[in-house]
N, C-alpha and C positions, 0 to 999 in steps of 0.2 A: 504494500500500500504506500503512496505517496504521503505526504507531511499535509497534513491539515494547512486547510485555509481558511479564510474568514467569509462570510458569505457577501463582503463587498469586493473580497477579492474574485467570486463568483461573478459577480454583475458588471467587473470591467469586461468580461468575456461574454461578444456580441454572437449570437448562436442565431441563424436564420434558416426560413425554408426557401428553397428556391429550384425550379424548373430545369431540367439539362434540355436545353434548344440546340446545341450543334455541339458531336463528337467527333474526333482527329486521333488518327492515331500518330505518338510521340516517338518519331523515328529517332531521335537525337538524345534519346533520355537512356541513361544505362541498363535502367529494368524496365521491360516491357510496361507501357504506359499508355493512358490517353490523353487528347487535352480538351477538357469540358469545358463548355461557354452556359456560363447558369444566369437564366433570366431571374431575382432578387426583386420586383417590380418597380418600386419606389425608389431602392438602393440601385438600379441600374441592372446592367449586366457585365459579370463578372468572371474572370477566368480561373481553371486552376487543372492543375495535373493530378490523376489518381493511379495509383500502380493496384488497375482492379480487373484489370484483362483475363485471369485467371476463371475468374467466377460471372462475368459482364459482356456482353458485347457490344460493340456499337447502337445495335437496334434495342438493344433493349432496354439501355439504356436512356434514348431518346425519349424525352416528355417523361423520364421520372424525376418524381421530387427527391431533392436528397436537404439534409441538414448541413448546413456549412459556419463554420469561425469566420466572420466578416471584417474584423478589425483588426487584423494580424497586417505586420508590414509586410506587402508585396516581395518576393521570393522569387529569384532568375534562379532556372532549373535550365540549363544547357541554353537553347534561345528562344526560352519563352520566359513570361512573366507569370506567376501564378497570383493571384490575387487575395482567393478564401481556402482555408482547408478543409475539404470534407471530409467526413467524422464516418469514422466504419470502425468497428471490432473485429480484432484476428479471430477466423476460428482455428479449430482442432489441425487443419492441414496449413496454416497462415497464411491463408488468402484473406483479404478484406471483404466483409462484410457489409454494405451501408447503412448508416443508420438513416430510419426515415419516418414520416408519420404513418399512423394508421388508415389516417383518412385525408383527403383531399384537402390542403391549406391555401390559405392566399398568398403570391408569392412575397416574400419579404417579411415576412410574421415572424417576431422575433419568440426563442424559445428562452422558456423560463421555468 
């Protein structure tokens, strides 16, 4: 387990939902990658890479919502810009997992 935090150190951390609209696969990235464009609706649209090729593909990925960190500083991955980190859990064989809602959110709906 990680060291306790406070729960305002909780609330610096911007947690949203937001739409994958266009998948790429990251030819330039060392592990097998994609590079997602997530519509965030208010918040824009926002780039990032996920190393989830394993368990994902492009199609099916398309028009799912995933959970993303908004407020991280932007991150060059080889030559791209990554902008949010989406949030997945290793399973048993350590492919990522996404984390996501159950049901259908508005894009940009911060999580709390």
């Amino acid at each position: 387990m990680k060291p306790a935090i406070t729960f305002d150190d909780f609330l610096k951390v911007d947690i949203r939902i937001g739409t994958i609209i266009k998948v790429d696969d990251f030819k330039k990235a060392q592990k097998p990658a994609y590079q997602l464009t997530i519509d965030f609706g208010n918040l824009g649209i926002k780039k990032s890479s996920a190393q989830i090729t394993n368990l994902y593909t492009k199609e099916t990925l398309l028009h799912k919502q995933v959970s993303a960190i908004v407020n991280f500083k932007p991150k060059q991955i080889a030559n791209f810009i990554s902008e949010v980190l989406v949030l997945g859990v290793y399973n048993s064989n350590g492919n990522v997992v996404l984390l996501q809602a159950s049901k259908k959110i508005k894009n940009g709906e911060p999580i709390s």
